[in-house]
C-alpha positions in Angstrom: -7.9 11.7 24.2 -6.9 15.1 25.2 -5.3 16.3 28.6 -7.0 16.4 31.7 -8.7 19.5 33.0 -8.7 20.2 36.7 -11.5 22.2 37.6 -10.8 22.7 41.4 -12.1 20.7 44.3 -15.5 20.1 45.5 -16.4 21.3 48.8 -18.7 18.7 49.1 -17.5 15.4 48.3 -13.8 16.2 48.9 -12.8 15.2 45.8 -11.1 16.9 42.3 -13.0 17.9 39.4 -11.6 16.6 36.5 -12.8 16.9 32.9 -11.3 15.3 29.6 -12.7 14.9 25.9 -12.6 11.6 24.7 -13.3 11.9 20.8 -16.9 14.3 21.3 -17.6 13.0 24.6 -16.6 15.2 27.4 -16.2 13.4 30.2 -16.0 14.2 33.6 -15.0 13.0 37.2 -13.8 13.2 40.4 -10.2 12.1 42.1 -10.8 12.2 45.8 -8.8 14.0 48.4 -8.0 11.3 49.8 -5.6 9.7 46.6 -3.9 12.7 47.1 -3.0 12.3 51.0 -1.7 9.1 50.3 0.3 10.2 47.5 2.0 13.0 49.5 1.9 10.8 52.6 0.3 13.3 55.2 -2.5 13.1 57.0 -3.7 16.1 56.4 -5.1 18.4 54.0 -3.1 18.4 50.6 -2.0 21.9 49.5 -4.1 21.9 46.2 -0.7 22.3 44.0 0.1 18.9 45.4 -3.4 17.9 44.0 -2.7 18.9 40.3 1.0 17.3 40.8 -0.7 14.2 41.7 -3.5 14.6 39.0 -0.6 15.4 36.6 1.8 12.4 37.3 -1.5 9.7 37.3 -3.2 11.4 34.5 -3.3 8.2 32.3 -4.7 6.3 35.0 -7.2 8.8 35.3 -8.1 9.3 31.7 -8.6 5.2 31.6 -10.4 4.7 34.3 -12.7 7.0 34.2 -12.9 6.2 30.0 -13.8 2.6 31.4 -16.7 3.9 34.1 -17.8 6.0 31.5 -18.4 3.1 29.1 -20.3 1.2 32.0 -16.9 -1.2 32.5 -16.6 -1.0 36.4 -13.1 -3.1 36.2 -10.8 -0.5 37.9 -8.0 -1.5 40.0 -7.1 -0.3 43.0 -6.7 2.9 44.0 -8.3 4.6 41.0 -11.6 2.4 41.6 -12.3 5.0 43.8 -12.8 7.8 41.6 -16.5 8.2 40.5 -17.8 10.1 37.2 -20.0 13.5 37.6 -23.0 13.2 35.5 -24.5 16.7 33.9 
């Protein structure tokens, strides 16, 4: 697996695009705004630097559970169950 791609956030779901390859898969997905918030502790809007912090220091979990979704294994524990995969 390589490193994790942020592709910035979308304005519609409120969550991060991600994007990884996994052998010659590329797989993609989003980390909600929300993970963040909690993360930084603030109720508000996360800057989007502390978004690719956050994305940066849980990138394993990331990579993993959206490896797992990917592969139809909907086993994630909590909080990273809530990340969902983007389909092309």
């Amino acid at each position: 697996m390589s490193g994790v791609e942020v592709h910035g956030i979308d304005p519609e779901t409120r969550g991060y695009r991600v994007s990884f390859r996994d052998g010659d898969r590329l797989i993609r997905g989003l980390v909600p705004e929300t993970l963040v918030m909690e993360w930084v502790r603030r109720p508000d809007t996360p800057s989007h630097g502390d978004a690719y912090q956050y994305i940066a220091a849980h990138r394993e979990k990331i990579m993993k559970t959206l490896k797992k979704m990917s592969d139809g294994d909907g086993s994630a524990g909590a909080p990273f169950d809530r990340l969902s995969l983007v389909e092309e």
